[in-house]
PALO-521350 format. One line per field, with one value per residue (C-alpha): residue number from 1; residue in one letter; x, y, z. Coordinates in nm, 2 decimals, padded with zeros to 4 digits, always signed. Each point is the difference from the previous one (the first is absolute). Layout:
# PALO-521350
seq <- [NUM	...]
type <- [A	...]
east <- [X	...]
north <- [Y	...]
up <- [Z	...]
This chain:
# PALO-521350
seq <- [1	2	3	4	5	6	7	8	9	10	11	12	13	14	15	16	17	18	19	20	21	22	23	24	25	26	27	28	29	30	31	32	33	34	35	36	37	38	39	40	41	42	43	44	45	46	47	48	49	50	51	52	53	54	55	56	57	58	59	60	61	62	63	64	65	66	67	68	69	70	71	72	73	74	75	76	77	78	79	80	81	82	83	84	85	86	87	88	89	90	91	92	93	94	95	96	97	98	99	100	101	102	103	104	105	106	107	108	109	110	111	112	113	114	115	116	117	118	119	120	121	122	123	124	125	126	127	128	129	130	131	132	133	134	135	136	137	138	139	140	141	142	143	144	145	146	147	148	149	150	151	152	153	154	155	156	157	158	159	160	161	162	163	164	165	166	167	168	169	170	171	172	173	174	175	176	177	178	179	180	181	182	183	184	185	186	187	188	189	190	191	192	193	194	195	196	197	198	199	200	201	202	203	204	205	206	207	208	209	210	211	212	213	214	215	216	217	218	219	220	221	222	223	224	225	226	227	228	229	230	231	232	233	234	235	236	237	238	239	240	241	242	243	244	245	246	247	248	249	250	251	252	253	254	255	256	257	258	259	260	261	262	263	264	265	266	267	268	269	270	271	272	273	274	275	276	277	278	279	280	281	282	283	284	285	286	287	288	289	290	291	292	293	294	295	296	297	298	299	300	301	302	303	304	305	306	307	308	309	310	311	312	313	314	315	316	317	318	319	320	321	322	323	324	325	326	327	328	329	330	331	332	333	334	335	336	337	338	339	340	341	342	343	344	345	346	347	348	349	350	351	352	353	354	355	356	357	358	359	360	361	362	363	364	365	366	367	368	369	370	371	372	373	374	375	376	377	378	379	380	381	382	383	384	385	386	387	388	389	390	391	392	393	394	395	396	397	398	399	400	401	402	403	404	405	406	407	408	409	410	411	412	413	414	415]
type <- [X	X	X	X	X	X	X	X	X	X	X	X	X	X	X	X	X	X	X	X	X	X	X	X	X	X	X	X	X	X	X	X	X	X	X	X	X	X	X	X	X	X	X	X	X	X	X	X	X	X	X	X	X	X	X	X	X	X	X	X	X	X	X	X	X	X	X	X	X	X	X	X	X	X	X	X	X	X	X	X	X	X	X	X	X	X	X	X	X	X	X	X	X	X	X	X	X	X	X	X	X	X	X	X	X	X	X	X	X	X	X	X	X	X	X	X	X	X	X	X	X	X	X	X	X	X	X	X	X	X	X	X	X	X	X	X	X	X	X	X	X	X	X	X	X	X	X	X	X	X	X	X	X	X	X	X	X	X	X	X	X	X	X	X	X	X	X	X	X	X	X	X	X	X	X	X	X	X	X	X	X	X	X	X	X	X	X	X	X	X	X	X	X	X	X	X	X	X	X	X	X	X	X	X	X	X	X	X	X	X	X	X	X	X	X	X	X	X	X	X	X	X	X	X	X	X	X	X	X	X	X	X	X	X	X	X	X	X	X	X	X	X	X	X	X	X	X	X	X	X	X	X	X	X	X	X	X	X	X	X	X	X	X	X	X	X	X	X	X	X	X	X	X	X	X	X	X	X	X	X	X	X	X	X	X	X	X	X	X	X	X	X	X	X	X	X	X	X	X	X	X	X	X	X	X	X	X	X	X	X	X	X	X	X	X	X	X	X	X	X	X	X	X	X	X	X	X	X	X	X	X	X	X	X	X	X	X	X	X	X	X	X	X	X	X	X	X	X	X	X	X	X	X	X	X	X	X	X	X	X	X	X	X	X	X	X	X	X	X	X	X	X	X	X	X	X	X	X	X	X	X	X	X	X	X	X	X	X	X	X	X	X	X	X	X	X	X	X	X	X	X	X	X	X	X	X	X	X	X	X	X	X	X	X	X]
east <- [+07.01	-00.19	-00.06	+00.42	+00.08	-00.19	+00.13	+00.39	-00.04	-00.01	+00.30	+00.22	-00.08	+00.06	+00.35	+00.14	-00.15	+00.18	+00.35	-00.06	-00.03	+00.34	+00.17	+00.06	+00.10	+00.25	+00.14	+00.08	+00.09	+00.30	+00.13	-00.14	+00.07	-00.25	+00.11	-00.07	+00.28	+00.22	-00.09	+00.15	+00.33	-00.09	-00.25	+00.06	-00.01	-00.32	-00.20	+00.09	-00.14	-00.32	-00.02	-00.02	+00.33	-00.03	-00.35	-00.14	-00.37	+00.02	+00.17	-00.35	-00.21	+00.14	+00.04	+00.04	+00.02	+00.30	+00.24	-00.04	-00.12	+00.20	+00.17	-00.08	-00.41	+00.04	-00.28	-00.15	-00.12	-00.38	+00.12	+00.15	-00.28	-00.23	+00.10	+00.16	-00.36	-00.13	+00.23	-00.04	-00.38	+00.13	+00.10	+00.36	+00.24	+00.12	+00.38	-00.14	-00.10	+00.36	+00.13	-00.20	+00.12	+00.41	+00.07	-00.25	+00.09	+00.31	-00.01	-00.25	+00.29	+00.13	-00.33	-00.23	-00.27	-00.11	-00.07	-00.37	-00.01	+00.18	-00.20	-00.36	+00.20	+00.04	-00.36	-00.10	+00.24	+00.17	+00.36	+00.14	+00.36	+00.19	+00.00	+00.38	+00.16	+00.40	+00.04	-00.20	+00.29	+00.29	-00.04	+00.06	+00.31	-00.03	-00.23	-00.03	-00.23	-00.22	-00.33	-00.16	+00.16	-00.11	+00.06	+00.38	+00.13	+00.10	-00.05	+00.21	-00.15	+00.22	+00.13	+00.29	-00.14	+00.16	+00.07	+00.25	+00.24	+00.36	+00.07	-00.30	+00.01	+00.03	-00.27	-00.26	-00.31	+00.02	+00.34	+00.05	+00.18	+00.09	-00.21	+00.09	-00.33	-00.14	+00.19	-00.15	-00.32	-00.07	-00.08	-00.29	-00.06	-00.10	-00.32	-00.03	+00.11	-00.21	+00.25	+00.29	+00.05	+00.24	-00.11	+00.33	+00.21	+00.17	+00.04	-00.22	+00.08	+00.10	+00.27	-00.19	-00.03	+00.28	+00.08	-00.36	-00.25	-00.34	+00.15	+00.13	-00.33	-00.25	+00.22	+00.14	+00.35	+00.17	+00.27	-00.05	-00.08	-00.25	-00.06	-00.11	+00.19	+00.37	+00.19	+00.21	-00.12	+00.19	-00.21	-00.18	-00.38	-00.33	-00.33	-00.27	-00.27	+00.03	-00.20	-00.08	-00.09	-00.26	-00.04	-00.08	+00.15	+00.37	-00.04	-00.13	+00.25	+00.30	+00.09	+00.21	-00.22	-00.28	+00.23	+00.14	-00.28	-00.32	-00.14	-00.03	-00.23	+00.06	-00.22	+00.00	-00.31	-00.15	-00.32	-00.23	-00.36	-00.16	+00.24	+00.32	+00.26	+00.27	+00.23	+00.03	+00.37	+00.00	+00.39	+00.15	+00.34	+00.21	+00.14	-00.02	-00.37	-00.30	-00.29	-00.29	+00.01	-00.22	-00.06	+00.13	-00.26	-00.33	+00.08	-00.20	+00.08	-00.23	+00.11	-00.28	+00.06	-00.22	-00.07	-00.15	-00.04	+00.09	-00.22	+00.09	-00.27	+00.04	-00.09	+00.12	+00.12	+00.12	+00.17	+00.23	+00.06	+00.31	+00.01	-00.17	-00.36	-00.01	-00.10	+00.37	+00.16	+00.30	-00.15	+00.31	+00.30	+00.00	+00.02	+00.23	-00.19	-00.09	+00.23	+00.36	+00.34	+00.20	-00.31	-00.20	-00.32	-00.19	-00.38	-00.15	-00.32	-00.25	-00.25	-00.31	-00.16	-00.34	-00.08	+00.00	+00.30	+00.32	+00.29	+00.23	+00.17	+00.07	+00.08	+00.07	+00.02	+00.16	-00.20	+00.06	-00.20	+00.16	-00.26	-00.24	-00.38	-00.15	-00.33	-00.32	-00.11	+00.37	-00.01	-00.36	+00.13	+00.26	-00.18	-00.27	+00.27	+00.10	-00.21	-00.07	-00.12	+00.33	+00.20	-00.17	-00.01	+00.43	+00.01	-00.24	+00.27	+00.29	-00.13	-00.10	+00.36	+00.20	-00.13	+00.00	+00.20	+00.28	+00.22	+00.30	+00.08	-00.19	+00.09	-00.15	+00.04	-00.09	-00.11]
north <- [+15.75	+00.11	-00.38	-00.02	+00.28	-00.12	-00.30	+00.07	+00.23	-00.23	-00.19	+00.28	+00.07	-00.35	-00.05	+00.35	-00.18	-00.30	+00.20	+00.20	-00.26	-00.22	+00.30	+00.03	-00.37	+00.05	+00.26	-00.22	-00.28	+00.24	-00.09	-00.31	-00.19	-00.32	-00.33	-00.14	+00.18	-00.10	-00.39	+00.07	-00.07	-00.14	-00.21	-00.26	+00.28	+00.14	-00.37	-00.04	+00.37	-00.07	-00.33	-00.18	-00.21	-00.30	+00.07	-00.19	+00.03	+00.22	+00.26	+00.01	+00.09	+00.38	-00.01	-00.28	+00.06	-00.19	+00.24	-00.10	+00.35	+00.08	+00.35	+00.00	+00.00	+00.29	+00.23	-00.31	-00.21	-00.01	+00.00	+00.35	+00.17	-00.15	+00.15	+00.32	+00.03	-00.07	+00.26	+00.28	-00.05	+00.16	+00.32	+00.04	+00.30	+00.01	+00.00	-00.29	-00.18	+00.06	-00.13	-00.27	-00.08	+00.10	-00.41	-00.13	+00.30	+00.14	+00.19	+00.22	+00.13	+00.17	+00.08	+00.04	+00.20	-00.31	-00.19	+00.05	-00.07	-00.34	-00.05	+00.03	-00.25	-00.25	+00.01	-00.05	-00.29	+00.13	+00.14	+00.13	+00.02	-00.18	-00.05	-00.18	-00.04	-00.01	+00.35	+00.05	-00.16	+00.06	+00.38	+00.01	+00.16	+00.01	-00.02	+00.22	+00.06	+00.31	+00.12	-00.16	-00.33	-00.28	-00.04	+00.08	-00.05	+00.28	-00.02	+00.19	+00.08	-00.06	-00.25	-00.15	-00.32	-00.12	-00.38	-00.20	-00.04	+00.16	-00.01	+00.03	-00.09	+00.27	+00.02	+00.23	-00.02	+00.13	+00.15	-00.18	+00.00	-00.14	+00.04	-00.21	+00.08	-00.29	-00.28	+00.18	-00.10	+00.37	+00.00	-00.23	+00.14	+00.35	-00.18	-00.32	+00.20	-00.22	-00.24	+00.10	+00.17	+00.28	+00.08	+00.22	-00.26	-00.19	-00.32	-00.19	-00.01	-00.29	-00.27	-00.31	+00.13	+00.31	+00.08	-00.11	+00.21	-00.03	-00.04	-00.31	-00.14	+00.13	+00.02	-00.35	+00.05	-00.17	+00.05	+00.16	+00.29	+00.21	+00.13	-00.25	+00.22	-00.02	+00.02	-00.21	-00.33	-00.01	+00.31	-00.11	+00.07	+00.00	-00.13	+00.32	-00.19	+00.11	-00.34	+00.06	-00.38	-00.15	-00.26	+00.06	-00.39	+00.12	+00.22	-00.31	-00.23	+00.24	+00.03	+00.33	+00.16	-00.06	+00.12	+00.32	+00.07	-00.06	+00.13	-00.18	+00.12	-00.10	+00.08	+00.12	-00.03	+00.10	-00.18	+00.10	-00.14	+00.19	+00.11	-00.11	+00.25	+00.06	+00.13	-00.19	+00.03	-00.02	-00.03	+00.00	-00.10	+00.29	-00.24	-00.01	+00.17	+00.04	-00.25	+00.04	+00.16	+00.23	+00.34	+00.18	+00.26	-00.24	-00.31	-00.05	-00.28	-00.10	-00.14	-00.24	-00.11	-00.22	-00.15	-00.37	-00.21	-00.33	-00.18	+00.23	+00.21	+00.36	+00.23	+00.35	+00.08	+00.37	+00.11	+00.28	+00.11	+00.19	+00.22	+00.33	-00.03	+00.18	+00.32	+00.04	-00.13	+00.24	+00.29	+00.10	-00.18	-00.37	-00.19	-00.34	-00.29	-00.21	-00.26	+00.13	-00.18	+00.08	+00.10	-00.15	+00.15	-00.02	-00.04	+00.01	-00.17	-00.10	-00.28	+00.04	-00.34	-00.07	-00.06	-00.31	-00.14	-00.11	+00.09	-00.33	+00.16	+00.27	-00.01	+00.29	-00.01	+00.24	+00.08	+00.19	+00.13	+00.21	+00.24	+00.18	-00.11	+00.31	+00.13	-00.12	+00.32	+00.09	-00.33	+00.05	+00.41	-00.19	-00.31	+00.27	+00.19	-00.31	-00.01	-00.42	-00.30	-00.17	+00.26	+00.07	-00.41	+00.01	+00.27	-00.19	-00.29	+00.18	+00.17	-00.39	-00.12	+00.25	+00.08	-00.36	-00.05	-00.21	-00.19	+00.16	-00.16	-00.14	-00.08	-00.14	+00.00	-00.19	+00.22]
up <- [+11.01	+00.31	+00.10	-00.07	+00.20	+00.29	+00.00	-00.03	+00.32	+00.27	-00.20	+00.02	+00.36	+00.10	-00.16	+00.19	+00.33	-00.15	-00.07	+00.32	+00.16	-00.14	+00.05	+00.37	-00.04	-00.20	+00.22	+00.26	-00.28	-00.10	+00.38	+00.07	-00.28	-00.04	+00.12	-00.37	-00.16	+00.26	-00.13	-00.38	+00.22	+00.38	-00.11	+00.32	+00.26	-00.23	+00.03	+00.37	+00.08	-00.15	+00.07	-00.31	+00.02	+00.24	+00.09	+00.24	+00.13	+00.32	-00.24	-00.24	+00.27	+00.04	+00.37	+00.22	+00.38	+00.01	-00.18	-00.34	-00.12	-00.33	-00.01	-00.31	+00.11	+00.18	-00.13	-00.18	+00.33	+00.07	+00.36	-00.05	-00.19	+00.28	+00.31	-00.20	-00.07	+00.31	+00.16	-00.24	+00.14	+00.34	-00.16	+00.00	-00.09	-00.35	+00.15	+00.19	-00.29	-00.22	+00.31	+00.00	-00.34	+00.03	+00.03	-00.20	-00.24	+00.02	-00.28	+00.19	+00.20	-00.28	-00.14	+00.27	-00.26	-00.16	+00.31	-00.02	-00.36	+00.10	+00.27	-00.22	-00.25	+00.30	+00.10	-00.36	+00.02	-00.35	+00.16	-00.30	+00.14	+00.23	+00.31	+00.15	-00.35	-00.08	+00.04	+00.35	+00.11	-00.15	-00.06	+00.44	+00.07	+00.39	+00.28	+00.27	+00.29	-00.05	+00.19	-00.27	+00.09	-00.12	-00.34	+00.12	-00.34	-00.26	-00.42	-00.20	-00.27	-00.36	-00.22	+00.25	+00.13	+00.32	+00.09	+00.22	-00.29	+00.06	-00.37	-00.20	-00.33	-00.24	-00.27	-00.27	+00.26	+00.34	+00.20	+00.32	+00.32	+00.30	+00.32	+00.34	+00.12	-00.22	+00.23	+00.30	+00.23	+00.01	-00.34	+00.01	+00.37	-00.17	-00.06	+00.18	+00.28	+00.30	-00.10	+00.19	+00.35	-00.19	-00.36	+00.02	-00.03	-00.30	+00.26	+00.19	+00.34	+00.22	-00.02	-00.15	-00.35	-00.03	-00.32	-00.12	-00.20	-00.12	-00.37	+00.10	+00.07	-00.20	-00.31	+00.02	-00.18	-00.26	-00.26	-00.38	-00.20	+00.09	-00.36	-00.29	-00.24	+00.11	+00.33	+00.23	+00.09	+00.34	+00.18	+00.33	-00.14	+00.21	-00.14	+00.04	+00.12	+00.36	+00.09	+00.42	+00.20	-00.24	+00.23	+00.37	+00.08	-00.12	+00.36	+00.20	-00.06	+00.02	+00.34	-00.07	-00.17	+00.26	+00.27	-00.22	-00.19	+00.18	+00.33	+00.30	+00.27	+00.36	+00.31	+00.32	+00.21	+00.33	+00.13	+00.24	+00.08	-00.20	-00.29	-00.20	-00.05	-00.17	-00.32	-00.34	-00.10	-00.39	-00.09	-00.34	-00.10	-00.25	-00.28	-00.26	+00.07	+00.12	-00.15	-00.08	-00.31	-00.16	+00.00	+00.31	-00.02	-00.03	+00.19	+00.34	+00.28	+00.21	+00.33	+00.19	+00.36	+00.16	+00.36	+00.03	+00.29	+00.10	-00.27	-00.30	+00.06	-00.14	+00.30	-00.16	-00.34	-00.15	-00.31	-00.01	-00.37	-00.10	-00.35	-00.16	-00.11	-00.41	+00.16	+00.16	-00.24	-00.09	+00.18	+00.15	+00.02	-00.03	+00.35	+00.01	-00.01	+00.27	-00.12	-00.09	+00.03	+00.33	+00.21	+00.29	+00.04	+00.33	+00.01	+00.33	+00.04	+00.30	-00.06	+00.24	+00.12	+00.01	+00.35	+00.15	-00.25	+00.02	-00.26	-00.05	-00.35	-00.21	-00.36	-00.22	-00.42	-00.21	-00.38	-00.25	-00.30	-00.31	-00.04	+00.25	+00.02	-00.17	+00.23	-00.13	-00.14	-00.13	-00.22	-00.13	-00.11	-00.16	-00.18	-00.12	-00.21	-00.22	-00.31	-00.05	+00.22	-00.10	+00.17	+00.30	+00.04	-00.06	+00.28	+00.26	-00.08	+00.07	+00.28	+00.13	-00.06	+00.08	+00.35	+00.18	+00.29	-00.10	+00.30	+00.14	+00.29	+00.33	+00.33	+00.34	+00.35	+00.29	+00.32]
């Protein structure tokens, strides 16, 4: 009896911990319905989401730098739990880590006291609820610009889902209604919001493509029913993969989309005998955005200018770098990014010659990386709080990946 009674002790303690621990998730289930019981009816939007339907191979590896990052991956990306981890190393605010999480989680917005519990379930890499699902997104009502801006969007919490649809289909599951904010580029803005030069607006601006929005694109249209179950075949429907450019070449041999999308740098240039001088003029077009993509908050560019001499020589090279280091990372509110559709930015730089040399040229590349190169010490703190060699190697790889310099754009000039 004594042996039985000792035994059954830790049992009984480790199934409260258990129901405990279900329980707060199935607070925020009662909201945020899960994506699977959405699929007993929208089983095509359900595959696309998660990436199952029409799978291709940049959509297994759970987060491509060109874009191909699943919505549905959100909370499940080894590229997330990385530099999450990494960053929580630097000490931040508890309100700066549910901000942190409002996009990736938008379910924290509504329940902002199980963001650390979320959080610990992340860095485990065992999320127990989900991150952008069905209802993340069609639970938002409005958006609206707040001093907590971004996330500009607003959840309202309760069983009327909200969709594009003028006449939703009655039905037994879920009320529904109307919402024109869901044919809008401030809808996707609320998040994406380096995207656009005015996340305010439901247009984009500009002449070239009016009437355009980022549904358009990145949901790739079509005709049907959006519910397996029953419903009009004739509804204009949008595949939820959200696919960005999986290939870098669709950019290179489209002249429009070079000219509207990517940024151009031009120089202007002063030379002395001693120095060249001058301002770097990195423009970028408005429509439909800005590119790279990424997120807004973690991407650095890296801007190299160099002086040679007659003979290709490299006499002076420097390397200014734009973007926030971890440790400034949503401390405050969140700067624009170097690169953002409908601005120039000017850099001024001034190359000092060794003596005796002559500058013939000046070039100047534009880079980019996705994530910041975490300080020496910062990434050991980090690798020493993972638990296996396999993990700390996955880390080391991401870390490798995601912070090379990838081409923007380059230019030279004779002097």
């Amino acid at each position: 009896m004594g042996v039985m009674g000792l035994s059954q002790g830790p049992v009984i303690a480790q199934k409260s911990e258990v129901k405990a621990s279900s329980d707060w998730v199935e607070e925020i289930e009662k909201i945020f319905i899960r994506s699977e019981d959405c699929k007993q009816c929208h089983d095509r939007h359900y595959e696309e989401w998660k990436g199952v339907r029409e799978q291709t191979p940049d959509l297994k590896t759970a987060g491509r730098v060109d874009a191909a990052l699943l919505h549905g991956a959100s909370l499940e990306s080894p590229v997330f739990r990385t530099v999450l981890g990494v960053w929580l190393q630097t000490n931040p605010t508890s309100d700066e880590r549910r901000r942190c999480l409002s996009c990736h989680v938008p379910s924290t917005t509504v329940f902002p006291q199980h963001a650390e519990k979320i959080v610990a379930q992340v860095l485990a890499g065992k999320p127990q609820v989900e991150g952008i699902g069905c209802a993340s997104c069609h639970l938002i009502k409005q958006v609206e610009q707040t001093k907590d801006s971004p996330p500009s969007f607003k959840i309202e919490p309760g069983k009327m889902l909200y969709g594009p649809y003028a006449d939703p289909e009655e039905n037994l599951v879920h009320p529904a209604m109307q919402s024109d904010l869901f044919r809008g580029a401030n809808y996707c803005a609320s998040c994406h919001f380096d995207k656009v030069k005015d996340v305010t607006q439901k247009d984009l601006a500009g002449e070239i493509l009016q009437g355009t929005v980022c549904q358009e694109c990145h949901m790739e249209p079509s005709t049907g029913s959006s519910t397996s179950r029953r419903g009009s075949m004739t509804r204009a429907i949008g595949r939820h993969w959200f696919r960005g450019v999986v290939s870098p070449g669709t950019l290179i041999k489209n002249r429009n989309l070079q000219a509207e999308w990517m940024p151009r740098v031009d120089l202007e240039t002063t030379k002395s005998v001693s120095a060249v001088e001058g301002t770097a003029l990195v423009k970028v077009g408005s429509l439909p955005h800005s590119f790279p993509d990424g997120d807004p908050t973690l991407k650095q560019f890296y801007l190299i200018l160099t002086a040679k001499d007659a003979q290709g020589k490299v006499l002076k090279e420097e390397t200014k770098q734009f973007g926030l280091p971890y440790d400034k990372i949503l401390r405050g509110p969140i700067p624009d990014p170097f690169i953002k559709g409908g601005h120039t930015r000017k850099v001024p730089f001034s190359l000092v010659l060794p003596a005796g040399t002559t500058a013939a040229s000046i070039e100047v590349v534009l880079n980019y990386a996705l994530i910041p190169i975490p300080e020496p010490a910062l990434k050991e703190k980090y690798l020493a709080t993972l638990t296996t060699d396999k993990e700390r190697e996955l880390a080391k790889k991401i870390f490798d990946e995601y912070t090379q310099p990838r081409l923007l754009t380059y230019r030279a000039k004779n002097l």
